[in-house]
N, C-alpha and C positions, 0 to 999 in steps of 0.2 A: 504494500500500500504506500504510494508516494505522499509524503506531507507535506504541505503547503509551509506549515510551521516547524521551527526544530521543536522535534521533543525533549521531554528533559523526564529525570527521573522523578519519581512520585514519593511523598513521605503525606500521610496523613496521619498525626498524631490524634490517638483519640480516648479508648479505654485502654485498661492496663493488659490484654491479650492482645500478641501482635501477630498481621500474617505477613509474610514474605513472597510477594508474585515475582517470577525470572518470567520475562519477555523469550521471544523464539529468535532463532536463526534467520539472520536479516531485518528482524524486526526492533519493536523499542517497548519503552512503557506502555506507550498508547494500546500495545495488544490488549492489556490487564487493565485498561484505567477505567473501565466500566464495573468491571468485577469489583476492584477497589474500590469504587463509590459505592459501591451495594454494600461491601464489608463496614464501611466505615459506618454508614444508615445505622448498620449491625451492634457500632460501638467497638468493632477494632481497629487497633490502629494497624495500620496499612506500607508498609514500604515495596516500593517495585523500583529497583535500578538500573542501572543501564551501561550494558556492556561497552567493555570498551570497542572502538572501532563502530559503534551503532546511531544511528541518529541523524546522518549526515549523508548527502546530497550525492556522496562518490565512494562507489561499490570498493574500489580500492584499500579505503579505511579498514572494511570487516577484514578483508583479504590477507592483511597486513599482521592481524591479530593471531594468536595462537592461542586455541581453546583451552590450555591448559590455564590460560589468563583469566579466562573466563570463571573455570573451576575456583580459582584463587580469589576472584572477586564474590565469589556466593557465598564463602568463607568470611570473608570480611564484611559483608552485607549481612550474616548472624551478626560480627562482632559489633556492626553499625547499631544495631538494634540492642544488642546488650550493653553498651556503653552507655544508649538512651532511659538506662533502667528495664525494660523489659526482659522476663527470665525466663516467659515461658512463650516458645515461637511456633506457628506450624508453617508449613513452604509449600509452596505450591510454583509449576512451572507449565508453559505450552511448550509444545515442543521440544526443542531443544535446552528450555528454561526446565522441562521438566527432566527431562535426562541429566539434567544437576542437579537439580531437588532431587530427583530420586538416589542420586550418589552418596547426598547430606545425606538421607534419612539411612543409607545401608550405614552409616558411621555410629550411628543410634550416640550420637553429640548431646553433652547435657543441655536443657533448655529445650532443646525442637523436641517439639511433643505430637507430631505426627506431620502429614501431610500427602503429597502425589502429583501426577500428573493429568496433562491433557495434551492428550495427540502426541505422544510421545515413543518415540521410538525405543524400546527398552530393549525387547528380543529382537536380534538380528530379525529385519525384513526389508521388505523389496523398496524402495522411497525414489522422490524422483525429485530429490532436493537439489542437486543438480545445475538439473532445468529450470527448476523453481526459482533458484538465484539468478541463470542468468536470463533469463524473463524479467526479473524484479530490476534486473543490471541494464538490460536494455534499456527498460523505461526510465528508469535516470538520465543514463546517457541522451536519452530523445527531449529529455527535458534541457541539456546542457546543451552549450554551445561546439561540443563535441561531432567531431566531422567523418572520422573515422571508429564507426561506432563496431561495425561487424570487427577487424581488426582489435582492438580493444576485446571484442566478448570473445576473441582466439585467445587470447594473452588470459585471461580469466579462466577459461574452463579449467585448464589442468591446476592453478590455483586454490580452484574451488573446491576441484575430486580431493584434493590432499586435504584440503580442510576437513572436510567431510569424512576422508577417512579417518583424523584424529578425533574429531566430535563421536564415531562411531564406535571409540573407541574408551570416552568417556564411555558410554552406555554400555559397554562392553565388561564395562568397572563392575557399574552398575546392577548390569544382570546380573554376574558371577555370583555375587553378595545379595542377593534378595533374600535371599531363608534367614540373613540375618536382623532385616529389618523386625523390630519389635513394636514401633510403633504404629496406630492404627494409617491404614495409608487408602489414599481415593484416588480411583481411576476412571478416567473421562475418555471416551474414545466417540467420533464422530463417524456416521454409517456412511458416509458421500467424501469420505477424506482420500481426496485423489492422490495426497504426497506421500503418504507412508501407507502400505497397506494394513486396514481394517484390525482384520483380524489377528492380530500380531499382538493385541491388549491380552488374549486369551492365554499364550505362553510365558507371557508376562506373569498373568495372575498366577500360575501353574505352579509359579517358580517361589511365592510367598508363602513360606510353611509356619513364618512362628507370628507372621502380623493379622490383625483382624481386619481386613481390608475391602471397602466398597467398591462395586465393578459399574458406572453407570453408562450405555449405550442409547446415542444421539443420532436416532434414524436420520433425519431432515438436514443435517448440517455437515460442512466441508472443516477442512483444516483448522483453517484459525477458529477455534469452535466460542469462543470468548464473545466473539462479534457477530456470530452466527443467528442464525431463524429460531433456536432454542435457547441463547443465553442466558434468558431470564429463570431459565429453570436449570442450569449450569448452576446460577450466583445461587437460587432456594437451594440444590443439593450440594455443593458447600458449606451454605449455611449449616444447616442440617447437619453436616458430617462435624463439621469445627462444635458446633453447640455441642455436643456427642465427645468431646474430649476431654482429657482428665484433668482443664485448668484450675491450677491451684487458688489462682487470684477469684 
């Protein structure tokens, strides 16, 4: 989605339970900033940050980043929130935000008290992210004063495969370690999500032996499921699941 405006990261300070949204691959806050105002309604406080390399006008930036950056920024996005006094967090990620939330949560870190994904790639499957970037790359480019745009999205693709194969490789972490997650964990999967295949939530679930874990399936909606024709019942089964958690406060 091209923005007219830069995005910037989100802090909604509010009651003393805090949740943590990670933005997707190629994306920014803005995926989560709807979910966040429903939380916030809710009385949590809200943080959604934003990765480096994200936000900005040339595809280049993400390209440049190495997702291991990213992992280390999720890390300090707990510690942003514990330094603000909050002690007890859940995290919640799209895509590829959730493929790091779900890494937090195999580390069972004191403070995060559960949380999941949505649209996330966890068990190895088929995706076509790709493509997906360099469609997203194009249109930038088309927006820019950029002349040699096909040339450019040559210079990108194998850029992107490599990225892609480290990102896959966070969730590779990821997978290995499920049976270790303990705490409760929510999964959001979209029935029309043309970038990662469907059913791949299912080997995900398969792989969670010792968490109590919700499985929720979104016939009507595509990828970004956040923004989607169901969101509004995404942010109730959220709710729902976060109310359901063992906050201390």
């Amino acid at each position: 989605m091209i923005q007219t405006k830069a995005p910037k990261p989100i802090f909604l300070p509010h009651g003393a339970k805090a949740v943590l949204l990670l933005h997707a691959y190629s994306g920014s806050p803005n995926d989560v900033r709807m979910l966040a105002r429903a939380l916030e309604k809710r009385d949590y406080t809200v943080y959604a940050p934003m990765y480096k390399g994200h936000g900005t006008m040339d595809p280049i930036d993400i390209l440049q980043q190495k997702p291991e950056t990213w992992w280390q920024e999720t890390k300090e996005a707990i510690a942003f929130l514990q330094s603000k006094g909050y002690n007890e967090i859940a995290v919640f990620g799209l895509s590829m935000g959730g493929v790091l939330a779900t890494r937090l949560l195999t580390e069972n870190q004191a403070g995060v008290i559960g949380g999941g994904f949505f649209c996330s790639p966890i068990a190895p499957v088929k995706t076509t992210v790709v493509e997906s970037f360099l469609a997203y790359a194009k249109q930038l480019l088309e927006g820019s004063k950029t002349t040699d745009i096909n040339e450019r999205l040559r210079e990108y693709q194998p850029l992107v495969t490599e990225q892609l194969a480290k990102i896959e490789q966070q969730a590779s972490v990821a997978y290995q370690k499920l049976s270790e997650v303990q705490q409760p964990f929510f999964m959001a999967q979209a029935g029309k999500d043309q970038m990662i295949e469907p059913e791949g939530v299912f080997k995900t679930a398969r792989e969670l032996e010792q968490a109590r874990f919700q499985l929720n399936w979104y016939p009507k909606s595509g990828h970004v499921i956040t923004v989607g024709p169901e969101r509004r019942q995404l942010e109730q089964d959220v709710a729902e699941f976060l109310a359901g958690l063992d906050w201390r406060e």
